[in-house]
N, C-alpha and C positions, 0 to 999 in steps of 0.2 A: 504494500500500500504506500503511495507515495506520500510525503506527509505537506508536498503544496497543494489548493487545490482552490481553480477558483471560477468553478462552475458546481452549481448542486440542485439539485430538485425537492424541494421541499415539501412532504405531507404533513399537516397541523389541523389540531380538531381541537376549538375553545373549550372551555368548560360547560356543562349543562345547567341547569340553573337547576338547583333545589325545591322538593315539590311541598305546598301549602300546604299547611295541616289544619282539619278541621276536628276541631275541640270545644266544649261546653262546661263554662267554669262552675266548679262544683264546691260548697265545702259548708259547716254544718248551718243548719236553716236558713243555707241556701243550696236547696239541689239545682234550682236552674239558674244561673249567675251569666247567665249569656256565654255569648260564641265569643271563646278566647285564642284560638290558633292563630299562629303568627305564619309569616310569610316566606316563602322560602329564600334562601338567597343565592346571589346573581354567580353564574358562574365565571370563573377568569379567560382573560382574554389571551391570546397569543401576540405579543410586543417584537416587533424587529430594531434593535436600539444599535447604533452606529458606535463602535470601543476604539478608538485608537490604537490600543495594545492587540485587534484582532488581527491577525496577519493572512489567512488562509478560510473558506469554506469547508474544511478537512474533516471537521466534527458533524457537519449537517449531512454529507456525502459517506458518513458509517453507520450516522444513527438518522434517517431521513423523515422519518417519523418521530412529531412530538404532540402533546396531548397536555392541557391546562387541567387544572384542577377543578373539578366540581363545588358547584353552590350545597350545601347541607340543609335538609326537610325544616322546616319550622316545627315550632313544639306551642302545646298547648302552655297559657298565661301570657299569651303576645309576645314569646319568645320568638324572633326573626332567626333564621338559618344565616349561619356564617359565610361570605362568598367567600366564592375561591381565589386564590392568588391569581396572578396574574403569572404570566411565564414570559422572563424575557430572554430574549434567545439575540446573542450581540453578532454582528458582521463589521466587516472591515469597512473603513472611510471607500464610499464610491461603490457602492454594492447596488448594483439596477435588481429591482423586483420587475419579473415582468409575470403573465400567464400564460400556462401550457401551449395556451395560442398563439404565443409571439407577442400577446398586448400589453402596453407597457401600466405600469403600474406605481411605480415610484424610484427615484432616482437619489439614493440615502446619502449625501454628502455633509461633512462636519459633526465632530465628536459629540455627543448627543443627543443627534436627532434620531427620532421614532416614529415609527409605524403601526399604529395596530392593525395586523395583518386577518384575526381573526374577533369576533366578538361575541364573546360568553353569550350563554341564554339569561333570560331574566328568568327568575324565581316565579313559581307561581303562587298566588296570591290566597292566605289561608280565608278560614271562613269567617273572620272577625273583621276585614276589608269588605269582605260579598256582604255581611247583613247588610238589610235597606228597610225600612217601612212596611213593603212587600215580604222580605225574607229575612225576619227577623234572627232566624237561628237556626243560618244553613247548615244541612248536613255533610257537607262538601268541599273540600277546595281544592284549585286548579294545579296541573300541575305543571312542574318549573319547563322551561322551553330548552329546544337542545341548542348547544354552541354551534359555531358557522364551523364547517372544513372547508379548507381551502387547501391546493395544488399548485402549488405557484416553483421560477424558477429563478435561481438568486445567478447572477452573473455580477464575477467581482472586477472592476475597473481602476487599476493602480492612480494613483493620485501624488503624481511627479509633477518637474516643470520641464526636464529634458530627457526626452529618450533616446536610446544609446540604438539604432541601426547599422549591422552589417551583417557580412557571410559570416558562418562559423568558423572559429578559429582567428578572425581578423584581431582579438586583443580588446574586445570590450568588457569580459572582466576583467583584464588586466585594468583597464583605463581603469574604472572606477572602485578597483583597489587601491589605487597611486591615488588619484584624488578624494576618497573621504575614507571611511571607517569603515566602509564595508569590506567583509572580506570571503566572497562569491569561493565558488568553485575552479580553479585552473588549473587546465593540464593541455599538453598538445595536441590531442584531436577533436576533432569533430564535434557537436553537439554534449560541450562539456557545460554548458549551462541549458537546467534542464527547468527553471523554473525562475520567474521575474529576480530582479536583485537590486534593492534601491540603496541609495547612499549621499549622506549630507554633504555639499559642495560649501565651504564660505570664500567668497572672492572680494575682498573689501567691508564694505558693507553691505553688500546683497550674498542670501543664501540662499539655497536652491536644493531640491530634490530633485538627485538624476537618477533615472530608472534602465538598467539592463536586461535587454529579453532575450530569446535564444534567435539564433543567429537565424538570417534566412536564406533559401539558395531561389533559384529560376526553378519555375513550377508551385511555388508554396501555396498559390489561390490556388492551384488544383488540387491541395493536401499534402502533396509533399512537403517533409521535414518536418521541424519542428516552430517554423517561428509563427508561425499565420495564426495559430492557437491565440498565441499569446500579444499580440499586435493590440490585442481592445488594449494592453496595459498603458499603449504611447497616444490614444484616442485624445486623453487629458492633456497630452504635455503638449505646452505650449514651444516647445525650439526642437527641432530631431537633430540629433549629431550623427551622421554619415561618418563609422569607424570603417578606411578600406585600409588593405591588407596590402603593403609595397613590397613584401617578403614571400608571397607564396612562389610556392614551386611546382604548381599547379599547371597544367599545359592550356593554353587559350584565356588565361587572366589577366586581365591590367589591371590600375585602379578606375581606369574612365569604363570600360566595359562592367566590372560591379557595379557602379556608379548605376549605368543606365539599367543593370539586372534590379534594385534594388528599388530606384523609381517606379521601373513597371510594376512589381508585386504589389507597393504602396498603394500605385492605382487603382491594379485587379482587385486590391483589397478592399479600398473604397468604395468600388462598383460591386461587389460581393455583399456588400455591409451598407451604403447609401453616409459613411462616414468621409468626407472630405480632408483630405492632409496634405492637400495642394496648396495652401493658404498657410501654412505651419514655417516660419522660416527655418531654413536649411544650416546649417555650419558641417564642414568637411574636416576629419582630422586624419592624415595619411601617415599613418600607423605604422611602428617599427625601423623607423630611420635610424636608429645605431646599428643597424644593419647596412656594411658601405653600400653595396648594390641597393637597397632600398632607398637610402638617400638620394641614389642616383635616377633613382626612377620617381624618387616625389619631386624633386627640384626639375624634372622632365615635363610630369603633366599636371601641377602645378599650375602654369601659367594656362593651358586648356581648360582646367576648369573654373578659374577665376574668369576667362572669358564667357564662361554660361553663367554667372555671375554668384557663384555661388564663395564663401567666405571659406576659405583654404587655410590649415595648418597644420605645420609638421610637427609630429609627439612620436613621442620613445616611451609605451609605461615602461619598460625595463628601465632604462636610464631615467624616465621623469623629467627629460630634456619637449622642450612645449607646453609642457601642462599647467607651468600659471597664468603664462598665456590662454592657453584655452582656458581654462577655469573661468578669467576676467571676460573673454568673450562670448562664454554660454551664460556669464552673470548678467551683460549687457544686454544679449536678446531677452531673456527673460524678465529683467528689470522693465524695458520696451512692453514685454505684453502686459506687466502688469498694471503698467500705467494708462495701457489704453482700454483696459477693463475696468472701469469707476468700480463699479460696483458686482460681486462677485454672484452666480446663478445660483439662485438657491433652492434648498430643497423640492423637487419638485413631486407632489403625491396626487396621482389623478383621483377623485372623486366623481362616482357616476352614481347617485343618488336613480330610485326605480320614479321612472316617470308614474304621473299618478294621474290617470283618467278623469271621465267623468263619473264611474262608481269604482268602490273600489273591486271588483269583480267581475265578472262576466260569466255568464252559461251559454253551453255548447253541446247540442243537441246530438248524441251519440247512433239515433237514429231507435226506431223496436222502444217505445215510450223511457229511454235512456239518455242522460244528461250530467254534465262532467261541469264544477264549477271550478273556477279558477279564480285565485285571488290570495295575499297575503296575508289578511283578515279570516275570512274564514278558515283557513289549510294554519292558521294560525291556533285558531280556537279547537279547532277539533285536536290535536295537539296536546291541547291544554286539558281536557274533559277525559275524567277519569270515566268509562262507559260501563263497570261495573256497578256505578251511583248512577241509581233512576234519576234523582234530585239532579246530577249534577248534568245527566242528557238534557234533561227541562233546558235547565239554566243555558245551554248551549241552543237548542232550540229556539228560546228568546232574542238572543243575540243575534243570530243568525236571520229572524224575523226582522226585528227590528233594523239590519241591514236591509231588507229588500230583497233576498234571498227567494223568501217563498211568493211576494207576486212576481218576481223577476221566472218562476221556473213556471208559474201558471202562465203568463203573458206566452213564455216559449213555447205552449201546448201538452203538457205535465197533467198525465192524469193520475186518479188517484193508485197510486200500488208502485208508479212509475221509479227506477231504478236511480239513485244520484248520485253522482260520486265527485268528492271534495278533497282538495288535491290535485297534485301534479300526473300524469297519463302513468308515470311508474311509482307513486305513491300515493295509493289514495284510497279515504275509507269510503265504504258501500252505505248508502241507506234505502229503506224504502219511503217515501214521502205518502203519508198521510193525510189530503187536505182538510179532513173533518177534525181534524184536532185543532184548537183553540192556540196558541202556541202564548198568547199573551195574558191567559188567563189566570188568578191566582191561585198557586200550588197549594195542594192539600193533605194531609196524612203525615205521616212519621217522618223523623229528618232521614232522610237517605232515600226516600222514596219521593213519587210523583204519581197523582192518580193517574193524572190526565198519561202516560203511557201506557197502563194496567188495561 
């Protein structure tokens, strides 16, 4: 298992809210002291909170499923049920929340911003809330509602000012071993950085974070290699440093042919992704000049590529011969972007609240005197209604009336016996609609019971 990882798939299911209790306070020369059950409470939420100290998705990508705590039942004497914690689950600065679908969802930037990605059910409501004038000492209360699951997929976005581009092998960890405190993976071949490597740069008075990914060859937007993976990490950085390689001994390599292998990908990448880094300026750093032949071949094409205008310098990380040089000049482009950015983008969490009609439901005539309602409110309540308690079908019954439910299934052509069903097409409960029952008339008989069902 590799221990970087900065793609994950997230399963999370809130907490369920805790169910009402219906209770009758009892105690001596007073056997009936009213309905005292208290309410359940709310279950916890699922929080995505942005840690500085997180480095990696590693933890969400072994254990991908997590699960909030439950709200506790309420207790008779108005005792309310305790909610449940909340669950925060921390990600790295620049962690995009999107869904399964590709849609984007939130964009988690700076050390303590949050998301709540899932939200607890509420508690249902004991029977000491439901008395009314009408129902003085219900036998019933509602029970708590379930927490949201959600599916979502976290993609993590390094948060640099300059990213370190070249082939592998060309001396990008070396670079930014020699300029900060990082100190990456190096060895001579190939695809020795296997995972992003950031590292503090101070050039003056301007500091910077530069980011190194693994190297990339010709072909990488078609999969090849390693670096294309990791590319979203330089999406942020505002300066790309072009590290070419003046040492290899590779057959058909220069630094101006890298050069143009390394632009293309960029491109392909952009058009891959709809991510532009044509607009990013450039610095070129031609790499391993204590090498004599290398010197001799930067001080060659040098002047070629400062004629494509791009800002050219000779470094040695082995020797450390350029590098305060460059340092000062990836301080200065960066300095440049920051000063034309006033103000920094900030959090961005889309919100798509459910449009709300003219009722809040609708019925859909299933055909064979059969009829499917649809709506939040109702697929809500029935939810809620313990269907063991006569009393407490009433009490749903009523509400369900008093939405408009039963003239909205008569107006559809509902007749008496006719089949309903409440709920979404793969959840939903069965009734048979009765229209000779009274639905708003006042309950009678024992608490837990309802004549008017009998």
């Amino acid at each position: 298992m590799p221990d970087f990882v900065d793609e994950a798939v997230l399963h999370v299911k809130a907490g369920n809210g805790g169910h009402g209790c219906a209770s009758v306070h009892r105690e001596k020369f007073k056997p009936l002291g009213g309905p005292d059950g208290g309410n359940g409470g709310r279950g916890g939420d699922i929080v995505l909170e942005v840690d500085a100290q997180a480095a990696t998705l590693l933890d969400y990508q072994r254990r991908p499923h997590r699960t909030a705590q439950n709200g506790t039942p309420g207790q008779g004497g108005n005792r309310a049920g305790a909610n449940g914690e909340d669950l925060i689950l921390t990600v790295p600065d620049g962690t995009v929340v999107t869904t399964q679908a590709g849609e984007f969802v939130a964009d988690l930037v700076g050390h303590g911003t949050r998301l709540v990605l899932a939200q607890g059910g509420h508690g249902g409501l004991g029977n000491a809330a439901l008395s009314s004038k009408k129902r003085k000492a219900p036998g019933f209360a509602l029970k708590g509602e379930e927490g949201e699951a959600v599916d979502v997929r976290l993609e993590m976005k390094t948060i640099a000012d300059v990213g370190l581009v070249g082939f592998p092998s060309a001396g990008k960890s070396s670079l930014i071993a020699s300029m900060s405190a990082a100190r990456p993976k190096i060895a001579d071949y190939p695809f020795t950085t296997l995972v992003p490597n950031l590292g503090v740069v101070e050039a003056g008075t301007t500091q910077y974070v530069i980011a190194d990914v693994p190297g990339l060859i010709p072909g990488a937007s078609d999969g090849k290699g390693l670096g294309l993976e990791f590319l979203r990490h330089i999406e942020r950085c505002s300066t790309l440093l072009h590290v070419l390689d003046c040492a290899t001994y590779e057959g058909g390599r220069d630094p101006v042919s890298d050069l143009e292998a390394l632009e293309a990908e960029l491109v392909a990448y952009g058009e891959r992704t709809g991510v532009d880094l044509s607009d990013r300026p450039r610095v070129v750093a031609l790499n391993k000049v204590d090498v004599p032949e290398a010197r001799d071949l930067a001080e060659l094409v040098r002047p070629m590529l400062e004629e494509r205008g791009y800002k050219v310098m000779e470094v040695s990380a082995a020797s450390r011969e350029g590098l305060r040089e460059l340092s000062f000049a990836l301080g200065e482009q960066v300095a440049a972007a920051r000063g034309a950015a006033p103000v920094a983008e900030p959090t961005r969490i889309v919100l798509r609240p459910k449009m709300i009609g003219d009722t809040p439901f609708e019925v859909v005539a299933l055909g064979d005197n059969a009829f499917q309602v649809r709506g939040d409110k109702p697929t809500r309540w029935v939810r809620q209604t313990d269907f063991s308690n006569d009393e407490a079908v009433g009490y749903l019954a009523e509400r369900l009336n008093r939405l408009g439910i039963e003239e909205a299934l008569a107006k559809a052509g509902a007749t008496q016996g006719a089949e309903v069903h409440i709920g979404t097409e793969e959840d939903s409960v069965v009734f048979d609609w009765d229209n000779s029952l009274d639905a708003e008339a006042v309950p009678s008989g024992p608490r837990g019971t309802d004549a008017r069902l009998g």
